[in-house]
VOGU-3710 file (C-alpha; in Angstrom, 3 decimals, decimal comma):
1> xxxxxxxxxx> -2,963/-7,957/-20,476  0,583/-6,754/-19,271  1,357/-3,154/-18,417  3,219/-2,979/-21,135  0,747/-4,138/-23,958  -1,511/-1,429/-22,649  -3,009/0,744/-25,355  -1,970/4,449/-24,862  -3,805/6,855/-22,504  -5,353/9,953/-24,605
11> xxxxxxxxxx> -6,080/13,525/-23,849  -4,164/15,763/-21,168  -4,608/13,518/-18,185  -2,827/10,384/-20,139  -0,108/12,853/-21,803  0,961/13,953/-18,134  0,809/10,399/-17,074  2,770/9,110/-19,842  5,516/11,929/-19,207  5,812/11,773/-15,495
21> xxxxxxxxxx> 6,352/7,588/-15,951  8,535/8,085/-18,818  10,648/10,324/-16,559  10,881/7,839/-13,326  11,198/4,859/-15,966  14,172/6,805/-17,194  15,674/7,756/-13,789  15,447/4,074/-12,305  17,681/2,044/-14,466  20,630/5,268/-13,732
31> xxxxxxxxxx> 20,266/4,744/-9,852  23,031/2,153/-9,180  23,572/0,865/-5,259  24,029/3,189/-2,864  22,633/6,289/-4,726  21,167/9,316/-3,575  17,755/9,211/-4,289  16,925/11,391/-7,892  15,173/14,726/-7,364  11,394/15,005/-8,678
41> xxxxxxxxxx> 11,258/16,059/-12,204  8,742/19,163/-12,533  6,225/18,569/-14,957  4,511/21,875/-14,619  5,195/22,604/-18,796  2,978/19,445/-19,292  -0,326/20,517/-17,210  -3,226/22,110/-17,884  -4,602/22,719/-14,049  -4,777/20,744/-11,411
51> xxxxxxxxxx> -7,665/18,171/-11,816  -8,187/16,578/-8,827  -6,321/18,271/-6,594  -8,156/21,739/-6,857  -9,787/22,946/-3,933  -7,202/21,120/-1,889  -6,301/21,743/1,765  -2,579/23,961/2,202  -2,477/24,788/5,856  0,435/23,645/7,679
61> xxxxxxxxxx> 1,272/22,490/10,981  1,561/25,344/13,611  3,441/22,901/16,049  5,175/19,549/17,373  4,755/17,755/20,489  2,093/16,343/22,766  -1,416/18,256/21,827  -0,215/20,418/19,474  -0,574/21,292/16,130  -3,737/23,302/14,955
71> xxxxxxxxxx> -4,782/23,038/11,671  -4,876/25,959/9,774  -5,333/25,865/5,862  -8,018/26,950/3,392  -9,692/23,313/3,104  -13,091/23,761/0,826  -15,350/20,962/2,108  -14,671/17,356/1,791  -16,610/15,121/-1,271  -17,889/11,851/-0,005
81> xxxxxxxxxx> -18,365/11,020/-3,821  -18,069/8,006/-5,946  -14,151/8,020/-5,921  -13,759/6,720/-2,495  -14,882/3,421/-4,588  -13,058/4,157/-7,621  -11,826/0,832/-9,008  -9,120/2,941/-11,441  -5,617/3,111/-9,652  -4,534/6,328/-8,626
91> xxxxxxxxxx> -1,430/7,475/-7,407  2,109/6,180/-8,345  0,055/2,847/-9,253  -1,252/4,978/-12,259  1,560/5,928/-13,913  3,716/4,309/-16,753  1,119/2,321/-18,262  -1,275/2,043/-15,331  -2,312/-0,773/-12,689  -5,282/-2,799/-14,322
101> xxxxxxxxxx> -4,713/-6,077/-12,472  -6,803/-8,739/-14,656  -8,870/-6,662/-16,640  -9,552/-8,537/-19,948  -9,340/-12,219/-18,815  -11,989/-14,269/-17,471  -14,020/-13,488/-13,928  -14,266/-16,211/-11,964  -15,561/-16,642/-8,319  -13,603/-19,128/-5,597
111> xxxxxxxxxx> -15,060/-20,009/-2,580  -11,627/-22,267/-1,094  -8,220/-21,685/-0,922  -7,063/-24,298/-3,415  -9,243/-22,569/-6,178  -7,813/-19,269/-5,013  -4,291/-20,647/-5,023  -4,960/-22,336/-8,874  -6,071/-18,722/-10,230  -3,631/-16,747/-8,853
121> xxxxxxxxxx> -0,603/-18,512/-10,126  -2,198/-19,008/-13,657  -0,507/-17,740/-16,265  -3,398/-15,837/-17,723  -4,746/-12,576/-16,521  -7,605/-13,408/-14,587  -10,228/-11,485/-11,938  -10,756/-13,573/-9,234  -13,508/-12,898/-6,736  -13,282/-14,575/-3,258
131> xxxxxxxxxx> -16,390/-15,172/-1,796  -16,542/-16,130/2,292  -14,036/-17,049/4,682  -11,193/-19,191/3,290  -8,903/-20,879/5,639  -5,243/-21,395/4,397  -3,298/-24,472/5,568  -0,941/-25,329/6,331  -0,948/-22,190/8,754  0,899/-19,755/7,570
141> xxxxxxxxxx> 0,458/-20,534/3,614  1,312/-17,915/1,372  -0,215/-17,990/-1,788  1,383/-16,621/-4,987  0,340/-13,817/-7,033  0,880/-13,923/-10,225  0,996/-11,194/-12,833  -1,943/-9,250/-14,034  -4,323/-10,364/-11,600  -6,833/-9,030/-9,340
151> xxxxxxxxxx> -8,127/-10,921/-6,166  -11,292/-8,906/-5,216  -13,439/-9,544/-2,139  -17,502/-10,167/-2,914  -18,918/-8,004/-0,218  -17,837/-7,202/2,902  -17,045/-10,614/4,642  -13,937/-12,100/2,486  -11,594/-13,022/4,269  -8,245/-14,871/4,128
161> xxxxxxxxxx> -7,434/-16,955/7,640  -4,359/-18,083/9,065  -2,274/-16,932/5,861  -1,759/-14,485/3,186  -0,425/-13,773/-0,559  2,904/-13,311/-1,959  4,325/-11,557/-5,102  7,571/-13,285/-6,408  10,924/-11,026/-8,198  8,949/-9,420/-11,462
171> xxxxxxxxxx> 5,492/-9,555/-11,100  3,498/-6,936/-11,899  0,179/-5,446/-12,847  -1,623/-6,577/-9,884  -4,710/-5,352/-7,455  -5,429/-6,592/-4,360  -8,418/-5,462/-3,590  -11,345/-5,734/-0,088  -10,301/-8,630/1,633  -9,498/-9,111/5,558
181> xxxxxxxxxx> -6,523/-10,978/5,783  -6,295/-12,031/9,510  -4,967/-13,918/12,371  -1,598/-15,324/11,271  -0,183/-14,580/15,128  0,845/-16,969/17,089  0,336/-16,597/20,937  3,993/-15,361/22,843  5,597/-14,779/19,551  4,976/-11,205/19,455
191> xxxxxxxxxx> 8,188/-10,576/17,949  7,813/-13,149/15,416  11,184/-14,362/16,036  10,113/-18,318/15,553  7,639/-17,562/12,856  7,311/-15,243/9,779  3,498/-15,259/8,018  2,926/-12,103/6,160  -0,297/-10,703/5,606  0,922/-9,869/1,826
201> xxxxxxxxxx> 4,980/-9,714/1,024  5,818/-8,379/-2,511  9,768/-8,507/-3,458  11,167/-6,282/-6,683  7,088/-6,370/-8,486  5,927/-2,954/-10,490  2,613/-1,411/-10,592  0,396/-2,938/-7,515  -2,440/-1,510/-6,180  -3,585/-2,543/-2,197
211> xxxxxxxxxx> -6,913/-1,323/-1,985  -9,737/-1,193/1,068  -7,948/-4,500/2,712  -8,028/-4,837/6,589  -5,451/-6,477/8,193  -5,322/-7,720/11,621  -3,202/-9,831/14,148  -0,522/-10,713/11,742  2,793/-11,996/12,125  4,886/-10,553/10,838
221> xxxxxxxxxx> 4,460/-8,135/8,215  1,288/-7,320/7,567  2,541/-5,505/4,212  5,825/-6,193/3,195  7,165/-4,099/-0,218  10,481/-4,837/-0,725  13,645/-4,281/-2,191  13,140/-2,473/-5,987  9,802/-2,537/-6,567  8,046/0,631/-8,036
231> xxxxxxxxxx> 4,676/2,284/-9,282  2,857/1,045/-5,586  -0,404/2,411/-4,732  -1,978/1,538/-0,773  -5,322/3,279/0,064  -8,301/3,459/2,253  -6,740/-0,175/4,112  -6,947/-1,046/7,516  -3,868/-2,291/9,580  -4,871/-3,203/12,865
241> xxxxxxxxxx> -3,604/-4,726/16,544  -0,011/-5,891/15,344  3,582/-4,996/16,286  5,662/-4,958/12,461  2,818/-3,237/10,344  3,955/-1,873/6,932  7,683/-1,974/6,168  9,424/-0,833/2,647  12,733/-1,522/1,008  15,267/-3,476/2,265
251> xxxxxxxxxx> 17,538/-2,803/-0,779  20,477/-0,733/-1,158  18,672/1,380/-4,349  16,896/4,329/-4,503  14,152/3,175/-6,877  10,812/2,475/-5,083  7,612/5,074/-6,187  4,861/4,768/-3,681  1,837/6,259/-3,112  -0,331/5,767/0,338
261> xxxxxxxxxx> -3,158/7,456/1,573  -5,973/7,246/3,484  -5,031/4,251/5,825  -6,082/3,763/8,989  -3,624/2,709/11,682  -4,468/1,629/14,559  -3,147/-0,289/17,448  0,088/-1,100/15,690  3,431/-0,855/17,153  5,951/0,044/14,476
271> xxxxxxxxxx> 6,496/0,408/10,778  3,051/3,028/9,928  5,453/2,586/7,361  8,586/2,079/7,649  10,567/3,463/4,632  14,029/2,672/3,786  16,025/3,872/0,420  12,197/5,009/-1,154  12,953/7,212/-3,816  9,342/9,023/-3,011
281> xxxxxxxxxx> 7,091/8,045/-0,290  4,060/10,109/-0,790  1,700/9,599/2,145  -1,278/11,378/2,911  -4,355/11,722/4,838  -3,532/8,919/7,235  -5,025/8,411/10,402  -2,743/7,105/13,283  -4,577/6,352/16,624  -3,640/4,275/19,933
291> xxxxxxxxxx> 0,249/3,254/18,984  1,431/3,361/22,479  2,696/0,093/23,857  3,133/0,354/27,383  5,349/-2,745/27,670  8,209/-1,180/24,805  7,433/3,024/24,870  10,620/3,402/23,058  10,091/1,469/20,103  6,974/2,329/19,172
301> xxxxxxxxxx> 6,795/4,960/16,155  4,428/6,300/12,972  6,174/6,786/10,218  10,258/6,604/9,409  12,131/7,772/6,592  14,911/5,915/6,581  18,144/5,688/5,067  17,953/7,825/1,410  14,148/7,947/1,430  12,339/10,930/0,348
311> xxxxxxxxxx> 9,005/11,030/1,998  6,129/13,564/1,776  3,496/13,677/4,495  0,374/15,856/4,001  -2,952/16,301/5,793  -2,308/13,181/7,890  -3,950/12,825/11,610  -2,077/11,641/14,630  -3,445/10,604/17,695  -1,912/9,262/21,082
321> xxxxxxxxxx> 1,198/8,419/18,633  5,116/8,498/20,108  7,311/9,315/17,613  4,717/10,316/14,861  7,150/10,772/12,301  11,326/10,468/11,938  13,859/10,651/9,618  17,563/9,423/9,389  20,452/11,915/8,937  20,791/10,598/5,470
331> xxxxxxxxxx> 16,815/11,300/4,753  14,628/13,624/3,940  11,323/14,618/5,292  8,532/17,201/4,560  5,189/17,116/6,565  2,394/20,392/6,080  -1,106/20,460/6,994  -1,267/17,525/9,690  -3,165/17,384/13,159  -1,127/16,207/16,128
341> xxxxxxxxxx> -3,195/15,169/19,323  -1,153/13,734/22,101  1,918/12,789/20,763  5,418/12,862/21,988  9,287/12,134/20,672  10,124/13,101/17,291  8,568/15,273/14,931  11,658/15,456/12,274  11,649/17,287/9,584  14,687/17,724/7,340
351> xxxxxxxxxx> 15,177/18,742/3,562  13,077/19,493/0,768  11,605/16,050/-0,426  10,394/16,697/-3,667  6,554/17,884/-5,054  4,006/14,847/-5,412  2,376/16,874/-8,016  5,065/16,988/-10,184  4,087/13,285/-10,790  0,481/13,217/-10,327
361> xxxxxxxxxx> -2,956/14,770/-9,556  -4,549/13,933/-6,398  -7,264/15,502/-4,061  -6,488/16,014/-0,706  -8,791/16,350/2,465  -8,700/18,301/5,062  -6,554/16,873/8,234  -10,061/17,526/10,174  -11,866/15,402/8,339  -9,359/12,547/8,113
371> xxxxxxxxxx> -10,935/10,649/11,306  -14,281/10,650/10,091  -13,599/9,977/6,256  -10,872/6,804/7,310  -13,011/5,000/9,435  -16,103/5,888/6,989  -14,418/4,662/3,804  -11,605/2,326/4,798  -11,279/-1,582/4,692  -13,651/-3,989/3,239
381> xxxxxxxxxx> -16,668/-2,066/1,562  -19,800/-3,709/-0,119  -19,706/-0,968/-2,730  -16,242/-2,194/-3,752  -17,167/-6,022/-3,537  -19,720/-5,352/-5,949  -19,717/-8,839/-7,899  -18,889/-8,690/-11,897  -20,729/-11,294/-14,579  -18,739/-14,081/-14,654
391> xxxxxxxxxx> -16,295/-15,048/-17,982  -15,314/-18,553/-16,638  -16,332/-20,906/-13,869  -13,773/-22,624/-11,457  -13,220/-26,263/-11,979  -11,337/-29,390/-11,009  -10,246/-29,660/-14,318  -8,539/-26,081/-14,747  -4,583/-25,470/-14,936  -3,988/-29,177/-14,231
401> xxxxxxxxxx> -0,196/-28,575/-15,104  -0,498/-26,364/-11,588  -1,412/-29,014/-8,638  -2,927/-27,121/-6,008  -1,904/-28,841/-3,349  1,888/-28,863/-3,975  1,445/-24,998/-5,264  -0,395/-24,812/-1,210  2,699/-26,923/0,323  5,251/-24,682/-1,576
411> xxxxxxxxxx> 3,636/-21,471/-0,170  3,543/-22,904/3,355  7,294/-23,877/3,102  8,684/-20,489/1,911  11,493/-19,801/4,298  14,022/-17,575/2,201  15,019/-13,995/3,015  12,873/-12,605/5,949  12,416/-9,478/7,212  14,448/-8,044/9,391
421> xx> 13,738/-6,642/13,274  13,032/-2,289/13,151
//
């Protein structure tokens, strides 16, 4: 079922979802090339307390610079609950309609990348569980995601090898939910200057949700959201031991809503992300650890806000991290409540953002506890595998008119607009 043949949300939580995305809806069709990004609409008249986020951490950063910052904030205890699992999109994901991915079409279960490849291009919204390794060849296949989907891991051992997915110009309603999707480098190409295999590459899409992935030793991106797309949700992931980790934008618009928290980072050299022209970049509770590259200390960074981005960072921890966080002249940057332990270079802060809660409820942690809860709750989990009863079976027979391995060859031989170096 497409977003929008969704039936409407009820009560005060769905009214203040429905306003906030029938305010960015409105705002993102006015923001031509070039534009400053809008200012957050307060939706204050339209709430009724503050749900989730009550209880939440406010203490602010007492500091910059290597070793300091002290956390100091009125944090209430941290819930290890339910919700770490939650399989309803929160986030910028959850507004305008919602992210339900393939909710309403048939489960089935693949166990090899051609089945995989056959599902996800279908037509029809479908869940698709992946169960064991699958190897994609050629190496370097990207499969394509098609709309209202979700690609769930069984367990904790999915994995994708040697490739990764891609979301084509107007997809939308899809999750992406606890798989590892691994080991697309290729030896003396750190750079990725000959080669170009992204973990999973999404161009102009709306409503996505990345959920309790871990991705390791990719080249290049490992998660690539570009140009317009909007209503993007990335939590509790792993991005591990690679050089360009998480980049956003590439576009000249101010139109891209995104929502990312509780990510682990670790052993990656740039782009923890990299935001250019994001409208709102809302990322908290983050843990950054070990981004020091001894071979390139100057360009090696956290996060960037870059060109007309607007980026909130909250209750995020940062740990032997150069440049934790930056903006452009042209950006804007607010960061309260993080830890900072043995970092160096930039700590920029510049303008007033705009209020996350204007658009949505969320809970937030205490920085303290971010180390602890990341590693706990992030990447592949077996309560989020959980398998579902299945509606349909896989088959030879299924979406003939789709021949898997031309669909395979077509992935592999995707060559147009690549990301840029930075």
């Amino acid at each position: 079922m497409s977003s929008s043949s969704r039936p409407p949300r009820t009560g005060r939580a769905g009214a203040r979802a429905l306003l906030a995305g029938a305010l960015l809806a409105a705002l993102a069709p006015a923001l031509p090339a070039q534009a400053a990004a809008p200012a957050a609409v307060p939706l204050t008249a339209a709430r009724a307390g503050t749900g989730a986020g009550s209880g939440a951490e406010t203490g602010t950063q007492s500091g910059t610079g290597a070793g300091s910052g002290a956390e100091t904030g009125t944090g209430t205890g941290v819930d290890t609950g339910a919700d770490r699992w939650s399989e309803t999109a929160h986030g910028f994901a959850s507004l305008a309609g919602g992210t339900t991915g393939g909710a309403g079409g048939e489960v089935v279960t693949v166990t090899d990348a051609v089945a995989l490849a056959r599902y996800a291009a279908a037509p029809e919204p479908y869940v698709i569980q992946v169960s064991g390794a699958l190897t994609l060849q050629p190496f370097g296949t990207e499969i394509t995601v098609a709309s209202d989907k979700t690609i769930l891991g069984l367990g904790d051992t999915a994995e994708l090898v040697h490739g990764g997915l891609h979301l084509n110009p107007g997809t939308h309603n899809v999750i992406i939910r606890n798989l590892t999707i691994r080991d697309t480098a290729v030896e003396g190409d750190w750079d990725c200057k000959r080669t170009d295999h992204d973990g999973i590459q999404m161009d102009s899409v709306h409503h996505v949700w990345i959920d309790h992935n871990r991705f390791s030793r990719i080249c290049d991106g490992q998660l690539d959201i570009r140009k317009d797309s909007e209503y993007i949700t990335v939590s509790y992931n792993r991005f591990e031991d690679n050089n360009k980790t998480f980049g956003i934008g590439w576009t000249p618009n101010v139109r891209t809503q995104i929502t990312i928290d509780h990510n682990l980072f670790a052993r990656t050299k740039q782009r923890n992300p990299s935001a250019d022209n994001a409208a709102y970049a809302h990322l908290y509770n983050n843990l950054l650890t070990a981004q020091n590259d001894p071979a390139d200390p100057v360009w090696t960074y956290g996060n960037w806000s870059r060109g007309r981005t607007r980026m909130v960072i909250e209750n995020s921890y940062y740990e032997d991290v150069q440049h934790p966080f930056q903006a452009d002249d042209t950006a804007e940057l607010v960061q309260r409540g993080s830890i900072l332990r043995n970092t160096s270079g930039r700590h920029d802060t510049r303008g007033d953002a705009f209020d996350p809660r204007a658009f949505y409820d969320y809970r937030l942690d205490p920085a303290s506890a971010v180390p602890a809860l990341v590693h706990r709750f992030s990447g592949p989990q077996k309560k989020t595998g959980k398998a579902l009863a299945h509606t349909g079976t896989p088959s030879a027979s299924a979406h003939t008119g789709t021949p898997s391995a031309s669909a395979l060859a077509a992935a592999a031989d995707r060559l147009g607009d690549r990301t840029p170096t930075g």
